[in-house]
C-alpha positions as CSV (number, residue, x, y, z in Angstrom):
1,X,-9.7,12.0,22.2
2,X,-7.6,13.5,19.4
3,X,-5.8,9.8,18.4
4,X,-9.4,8.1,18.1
5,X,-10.4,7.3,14.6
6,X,-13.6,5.7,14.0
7,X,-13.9,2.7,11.8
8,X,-16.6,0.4,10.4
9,X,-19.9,0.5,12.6
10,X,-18.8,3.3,14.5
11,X,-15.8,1.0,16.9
12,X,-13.7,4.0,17.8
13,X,-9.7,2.5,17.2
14,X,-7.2,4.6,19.2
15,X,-3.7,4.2,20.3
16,X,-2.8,5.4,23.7
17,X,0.9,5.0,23.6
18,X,1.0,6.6,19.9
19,X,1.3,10.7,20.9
20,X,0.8,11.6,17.0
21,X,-2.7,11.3,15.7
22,X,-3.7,8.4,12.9
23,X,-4.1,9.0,9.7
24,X,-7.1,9.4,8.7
25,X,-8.8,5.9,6.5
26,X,-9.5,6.5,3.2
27,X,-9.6,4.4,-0.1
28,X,-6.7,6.2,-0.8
29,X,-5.1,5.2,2.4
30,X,-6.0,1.6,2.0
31,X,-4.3,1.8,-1.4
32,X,-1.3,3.6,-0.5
33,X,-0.8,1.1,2.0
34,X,-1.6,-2.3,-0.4
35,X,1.2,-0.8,-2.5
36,X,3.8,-0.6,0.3
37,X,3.5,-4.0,1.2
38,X,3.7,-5.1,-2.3
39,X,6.8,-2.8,-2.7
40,X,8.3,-4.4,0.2
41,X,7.8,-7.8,-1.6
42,X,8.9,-6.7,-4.8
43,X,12.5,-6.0,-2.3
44,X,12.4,-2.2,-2.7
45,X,14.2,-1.2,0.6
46,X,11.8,1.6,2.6
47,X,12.3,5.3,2.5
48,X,14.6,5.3,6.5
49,X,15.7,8.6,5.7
50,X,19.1,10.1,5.4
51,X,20.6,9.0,8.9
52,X,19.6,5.4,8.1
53,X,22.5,2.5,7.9
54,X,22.4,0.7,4.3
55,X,21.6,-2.5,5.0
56,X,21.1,-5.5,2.9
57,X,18.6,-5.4,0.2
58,X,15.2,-7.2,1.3
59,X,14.7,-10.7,-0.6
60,X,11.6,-10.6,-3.1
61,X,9.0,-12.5,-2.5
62,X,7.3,-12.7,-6.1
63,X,3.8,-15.0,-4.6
64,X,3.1,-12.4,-2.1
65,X,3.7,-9.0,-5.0
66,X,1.1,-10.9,-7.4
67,X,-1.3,-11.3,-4.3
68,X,-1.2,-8.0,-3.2
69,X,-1.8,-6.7,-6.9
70,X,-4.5,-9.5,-7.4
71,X,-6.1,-7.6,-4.2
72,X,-6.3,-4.3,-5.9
73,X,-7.7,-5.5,-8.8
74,X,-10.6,-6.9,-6.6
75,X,-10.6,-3.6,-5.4
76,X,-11.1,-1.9,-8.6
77,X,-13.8,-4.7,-9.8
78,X,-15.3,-4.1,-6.8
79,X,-15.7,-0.5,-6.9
80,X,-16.3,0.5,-10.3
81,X,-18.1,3.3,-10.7
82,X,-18.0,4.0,-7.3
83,X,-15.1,5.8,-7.2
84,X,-14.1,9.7,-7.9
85,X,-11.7,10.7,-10.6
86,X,-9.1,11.0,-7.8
87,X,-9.2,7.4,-6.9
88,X,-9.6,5.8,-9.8
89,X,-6.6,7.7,-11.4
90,X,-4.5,6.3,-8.1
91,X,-5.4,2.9,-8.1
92,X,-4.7,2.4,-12.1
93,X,-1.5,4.4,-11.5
94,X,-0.3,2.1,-8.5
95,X,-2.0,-1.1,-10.5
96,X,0.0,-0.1,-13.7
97,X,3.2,0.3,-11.8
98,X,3.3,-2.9,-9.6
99,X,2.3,-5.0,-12.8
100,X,5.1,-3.9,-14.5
101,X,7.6,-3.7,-11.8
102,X,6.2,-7.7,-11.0
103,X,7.1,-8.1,-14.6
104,X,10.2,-6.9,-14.6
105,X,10.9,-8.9,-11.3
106,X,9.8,-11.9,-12.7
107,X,12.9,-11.1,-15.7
108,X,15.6,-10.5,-13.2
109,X,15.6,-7.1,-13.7
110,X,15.6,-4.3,-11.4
């Protein structure tokens, strides 16, 4: 099946009702995705596009931006020197950014 994707141990993940296939899982995937979510927290509205309605701006949520970020840094302890020059440069980029956005945050700022 084109939309199957196989994951740890071989279980094959797949959604039927999803006609576009997966992406595929990599550490840069898991990454991207860990910095979303603390995006989200931090209140920065998602990317809806141009025929989006401007809503109200989401609420941050400070606790859950410094978990997320204390989650890639296990990630990078974890992994060091496991990583190639590709990933490492992403995960201190995205590290470097949410640490000072959380920062600023934590001012008031934007």
């Amino acid at each position: 099946m084109a939309n199957e994707q196989s994951g740890p141990r071989g279980f094959r993940m797949s959604d039927p009702d999803n006609p576009q296939d997966l992406p595929e899982m990599s550490f840069a995937t898991l990454v991207i995705s860990l910095t979303t979510s603390a995006l989200v927290h931090l209140g920065v509205p998602p990317d809806a596009g141009e025929t989006a309605e401007p809503g109200p701006a989401p609420q941050p949520n400070l606790p859950l931006v410094r978990q997320t970020i204390d989650i890639l840094e296990i990630l990078q302890e974890k992994t060091r020197g496991n990583l190639d020059e590709a990933e490492l440069r992403l995960l201190e980029s995205v590290l470097h950014d949410l640490r000072m956005r959380f920062v600023a945050a934590r001012k008031g700022g934007p």
